[in-house]
C-alpha positions in Angstrom: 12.3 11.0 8.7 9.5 11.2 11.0 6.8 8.5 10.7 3.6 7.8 13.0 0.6 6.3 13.3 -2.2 6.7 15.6 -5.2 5.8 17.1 -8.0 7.3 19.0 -7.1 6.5 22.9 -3.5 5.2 22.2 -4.9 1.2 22.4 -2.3 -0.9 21.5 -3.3 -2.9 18.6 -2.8 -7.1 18.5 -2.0 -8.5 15.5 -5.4 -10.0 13.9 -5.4 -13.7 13.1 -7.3 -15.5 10.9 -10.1 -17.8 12.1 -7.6 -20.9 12.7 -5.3 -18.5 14.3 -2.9 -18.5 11.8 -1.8 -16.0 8.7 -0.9 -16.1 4.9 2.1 -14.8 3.2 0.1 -14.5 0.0 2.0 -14.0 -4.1 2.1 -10.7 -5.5 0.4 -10.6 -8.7 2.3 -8.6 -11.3 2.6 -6.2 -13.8 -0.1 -7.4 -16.4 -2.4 -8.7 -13.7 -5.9 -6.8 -14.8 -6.7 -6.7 -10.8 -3.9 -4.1 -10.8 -5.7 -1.7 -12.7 -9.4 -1.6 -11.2 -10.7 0.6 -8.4 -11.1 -1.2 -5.8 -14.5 -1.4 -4.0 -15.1 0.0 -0.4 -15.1 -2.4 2.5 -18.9 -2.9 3.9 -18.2 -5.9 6.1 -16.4 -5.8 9.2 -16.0 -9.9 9.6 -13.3 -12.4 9.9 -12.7 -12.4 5.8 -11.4 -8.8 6.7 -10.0 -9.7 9.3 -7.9 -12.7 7.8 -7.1 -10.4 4.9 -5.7 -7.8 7.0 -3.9 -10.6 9.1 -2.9 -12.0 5.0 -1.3 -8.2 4.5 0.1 -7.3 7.3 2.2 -10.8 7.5 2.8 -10.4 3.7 4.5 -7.0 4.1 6.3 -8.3 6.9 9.3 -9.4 4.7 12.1 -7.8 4.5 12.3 -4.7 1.7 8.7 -4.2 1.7 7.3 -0.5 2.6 3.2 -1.4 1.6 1.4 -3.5 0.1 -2.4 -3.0 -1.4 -5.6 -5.6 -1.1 -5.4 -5.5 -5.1 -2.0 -6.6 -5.0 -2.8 -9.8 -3.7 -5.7 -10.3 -6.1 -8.2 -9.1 -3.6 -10.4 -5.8 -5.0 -10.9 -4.6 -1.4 -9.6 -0.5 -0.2 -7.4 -2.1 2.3 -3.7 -1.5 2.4 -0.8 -2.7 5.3 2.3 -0.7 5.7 5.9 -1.8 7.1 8.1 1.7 7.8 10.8 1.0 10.5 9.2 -1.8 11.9 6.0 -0.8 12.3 3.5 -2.8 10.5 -0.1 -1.5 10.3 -3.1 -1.5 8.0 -5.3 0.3 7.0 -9.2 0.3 5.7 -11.2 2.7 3.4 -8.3 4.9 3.3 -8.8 8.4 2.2 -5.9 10.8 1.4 -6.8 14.0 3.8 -3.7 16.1 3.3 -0.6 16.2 1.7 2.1 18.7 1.6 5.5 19.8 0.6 7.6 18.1 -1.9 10.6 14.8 -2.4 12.0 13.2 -5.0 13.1 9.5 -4.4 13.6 6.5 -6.6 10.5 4.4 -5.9 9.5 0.7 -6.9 6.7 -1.6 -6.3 6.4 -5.1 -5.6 4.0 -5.8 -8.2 6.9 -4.5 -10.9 9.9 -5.6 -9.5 13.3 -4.8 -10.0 12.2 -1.6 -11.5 13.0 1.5 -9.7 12.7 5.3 -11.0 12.8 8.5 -9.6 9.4 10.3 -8.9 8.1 13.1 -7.4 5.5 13.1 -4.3 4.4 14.8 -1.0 6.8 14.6 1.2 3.9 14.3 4.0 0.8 12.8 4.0 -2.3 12.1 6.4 -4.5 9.7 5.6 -7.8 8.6 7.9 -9.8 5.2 7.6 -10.5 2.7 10.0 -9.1 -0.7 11.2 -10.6 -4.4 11.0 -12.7 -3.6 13.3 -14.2 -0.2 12.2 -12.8 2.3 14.7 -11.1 5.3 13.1 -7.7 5.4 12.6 -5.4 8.1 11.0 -2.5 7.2 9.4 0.5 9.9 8.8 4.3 10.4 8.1 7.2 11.8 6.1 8.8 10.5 4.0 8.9 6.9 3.0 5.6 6.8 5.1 4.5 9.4 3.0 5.2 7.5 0.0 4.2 4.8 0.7 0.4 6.2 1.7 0.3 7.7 -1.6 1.7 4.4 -3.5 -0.3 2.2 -1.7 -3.8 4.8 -2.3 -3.1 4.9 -5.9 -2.6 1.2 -6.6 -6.4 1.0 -4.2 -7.6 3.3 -7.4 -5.8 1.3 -10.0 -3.1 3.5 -10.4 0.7 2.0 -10.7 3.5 3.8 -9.6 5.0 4.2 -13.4 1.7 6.0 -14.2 2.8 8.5 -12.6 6.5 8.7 -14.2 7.2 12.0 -16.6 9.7 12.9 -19.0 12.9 10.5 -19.5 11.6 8.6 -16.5 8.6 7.2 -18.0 10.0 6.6 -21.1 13.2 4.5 -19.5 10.3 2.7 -17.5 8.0 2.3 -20.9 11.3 1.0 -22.4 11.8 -1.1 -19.8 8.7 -2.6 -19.3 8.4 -3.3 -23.2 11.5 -5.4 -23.1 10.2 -7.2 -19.8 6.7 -7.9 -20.2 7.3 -8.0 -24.1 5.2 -11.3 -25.6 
């Protein structure tokens, strides 16, 4: 797998902070959670609430097992997302989808459904451009699980969940599934 990020002029980025200098491993909110399915709204403001949230995303996705996480997920209706492929943790703001190509097959999951992992078909690259906390543009591509994990993370910024996107016996295993989970 090949996986990359990069800025304009190769800065190296420092890790923002919130305004006491500390960061937030926030809860995911779950399957269920209305915040999960609504679009979320552009970021306008480039302040310290971005700035924490990113810092609040970036730490959260930190864990261990976690590819990406969205704003939404988090309970925050912002187009922000943070990524964790191979170590290397990044965000991204306002991100926009600018190519994709090929094709993979993986089994894929998200935090905000957990435990539940089918097999679904994406790009197997994707480029995505935005900016960072700060405004400056930033592209964001990869293959593979970076590639997945743009798309993932885009679609749950749109209010899409990964299961949406599920055909055939797939979706109905994960329909099943998420009847006999989320039943009552």
């Amino acid at each position: 797998m090949t996986a990359w990020a990069s800025r304009p002029g190769g800065r190296a980025r420092s890790r923002p902070l919130g305004h006491d200098g500390t960061v937030t491993n926030r809860p995911i909110r779950l399957f269920g959670d209305p915040v999960l399915r609504t679009s979320c709204d552009a970021v306008d403001a480039f302040d310290g609430a971005l700035t924490r949230l990113v810092a609040d995303l970036e730490e959260t996705v930190s864990e261990p097992g976690r590819a990406g996480l969205a704003a939404n997920q988090i309970g925050v209706s912002r187009r922000v997302f943070s990524y964790n492929i191979d170590g290397q943790v990044g965000h991204l703001v306002n991100p926009v989808i600018e190519a994709i190509e090929g094709e993979q097959e993986e089994e894929e999951g998200c935090l905000s459904i957990p435990g539940l992992w089918y097999p679904l078909r994406r790009a197997r690259y994707a480029r995505a451009r935005g900016v960072d906390r700060l405004g400056n543009p930033v592209v964001v591509e990869g293959e593979g699980v970076l590639a997945r994990c743009i798309q993932h993370e885009v679609d749950h910024l749109d209010g899409r969940l990964f299961v949406d996107r599920l055909s055939g016996d797939a979706r109905k295993q994960a329909m099943r599934d998420l009847r006999e989970r989320y039943a009552g």
